[in-house]
N, C-alpha and C positions, 0 to 999 in steps of 0.2 A: 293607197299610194297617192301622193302628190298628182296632184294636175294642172301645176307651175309650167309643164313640160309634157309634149308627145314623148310618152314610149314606146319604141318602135324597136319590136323584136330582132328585126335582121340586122339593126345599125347598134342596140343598148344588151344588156343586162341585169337584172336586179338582185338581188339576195335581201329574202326576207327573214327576221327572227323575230321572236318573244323575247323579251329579257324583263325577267320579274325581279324589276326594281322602276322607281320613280323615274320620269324623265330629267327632272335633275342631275340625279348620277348618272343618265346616260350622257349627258350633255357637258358634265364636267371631264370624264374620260373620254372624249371626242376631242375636247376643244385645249384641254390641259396637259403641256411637252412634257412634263414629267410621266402622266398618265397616258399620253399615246405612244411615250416608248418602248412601255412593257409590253403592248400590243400591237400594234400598224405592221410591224415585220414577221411574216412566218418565222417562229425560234428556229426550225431545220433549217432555216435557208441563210438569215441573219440575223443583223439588231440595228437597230436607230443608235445612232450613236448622238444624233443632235438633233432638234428640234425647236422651230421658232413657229409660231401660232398669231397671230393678229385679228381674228374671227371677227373682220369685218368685211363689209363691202371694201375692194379695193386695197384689204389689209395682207399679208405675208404669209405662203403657205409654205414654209421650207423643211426640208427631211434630208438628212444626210444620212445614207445606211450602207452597210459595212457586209458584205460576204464573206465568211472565213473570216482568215487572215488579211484579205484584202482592203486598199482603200477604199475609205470612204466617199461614195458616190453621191451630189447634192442631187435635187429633186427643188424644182422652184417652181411656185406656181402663188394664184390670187385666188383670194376670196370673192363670192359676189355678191353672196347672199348669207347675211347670217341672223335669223331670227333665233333667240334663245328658245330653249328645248323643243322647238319645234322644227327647226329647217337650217339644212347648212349647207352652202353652196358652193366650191371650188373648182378652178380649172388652171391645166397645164399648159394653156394657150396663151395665157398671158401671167406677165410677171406681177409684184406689187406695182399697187399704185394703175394700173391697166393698162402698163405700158406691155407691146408685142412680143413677145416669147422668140427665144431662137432656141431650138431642140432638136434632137437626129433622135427622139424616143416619138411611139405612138403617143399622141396627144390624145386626153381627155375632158371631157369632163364631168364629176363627180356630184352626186346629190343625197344628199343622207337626210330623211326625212322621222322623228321620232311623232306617236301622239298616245299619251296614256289611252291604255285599256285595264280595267280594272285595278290592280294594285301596281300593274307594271308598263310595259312599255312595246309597242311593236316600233319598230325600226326598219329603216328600208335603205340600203345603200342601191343605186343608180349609178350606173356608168355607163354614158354619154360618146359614142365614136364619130369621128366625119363620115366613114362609108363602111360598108361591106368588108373591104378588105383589111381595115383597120382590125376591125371587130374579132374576126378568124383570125389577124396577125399576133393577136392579145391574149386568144386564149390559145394558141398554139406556142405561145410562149412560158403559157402558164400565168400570168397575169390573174384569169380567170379564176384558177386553183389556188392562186395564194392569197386571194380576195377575200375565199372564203374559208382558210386557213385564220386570216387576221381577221374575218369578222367572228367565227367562233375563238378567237382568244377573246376580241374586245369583249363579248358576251360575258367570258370567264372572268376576264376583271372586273368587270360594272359589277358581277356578282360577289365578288371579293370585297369590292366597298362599301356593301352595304355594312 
């Protein structure tokens, strides 16, 4: 795991997998709206119906996703850190550009760290809370659950492209 950042179990969470494929293709369906639509939304719950990407410091992290039949809900957030296949960094505290966020959702922020191991790839997704109550607010909402619903699809896709 990354040590950009204290992990601190009462305030984060991680989810780690193997995915036997190159950090390449994990870093393409991470960073690529076409490719993180098929994955980033639990299929039982919704779908991305939009996505815009700028995998940069300071660049666009936008997801518009859709419940049912229902409207489309955006999701705005900034990049902070994006090192190719190695590190990628976003948070829902702030918009592009690093300008201040205004939100009525628990704020995050998020760190997906990839580093080859032999033919393929361990991956670490990280999420980042202000307190204690946040944390239990997230996974009592299920947040937590569907974290790890999209990170076993993105698995299945990076596997799909090879």
């Amino acid at each position: 795991m990354s040590r950009h950042f204290a992990f601190d179990p009462k305030l984060d969470f991680a989810i780690e997998r193997f995915i036997d494929a190159p950090p390449r293709l994990v870093w393409e369906a991470l960073t690529t709206p076409e490719h993180l639509k098929e994955w980033y939304m639990p299929r039982p719950w919704g779908r991305v119906v939009r996505a815009e990407l700028d995998p940069r410091p300071g660049g666009i992290f936008s997801i518009d996703i859709a419940v049912g039949d229902g409207p489309a809900i955006s999701n705005l957030g900034c990049f902070l850190d994006a090192v190719p296949m190695a590190r990628l960094v976003w948070t829902s505290m702030l918009f592009p550009g690093y300008r201040p966020a205004v939100f009525d959702d628990i704020p995050i922020t998020a760190i997906v760290t990839m580093e080859p191991v032999g033919t393929g790839t361990r991956y670490v997704f990280t999420a980042l809370h202000r307190n204690e109550g946040d944390l239990e607010q997230n996974k009592a909402s299920g947040f937590y659950q569907g974290t790890e619903i999209a990170v076993d699809q993105f698995v299945q896709h990076v596997l799909a492209m090879k």
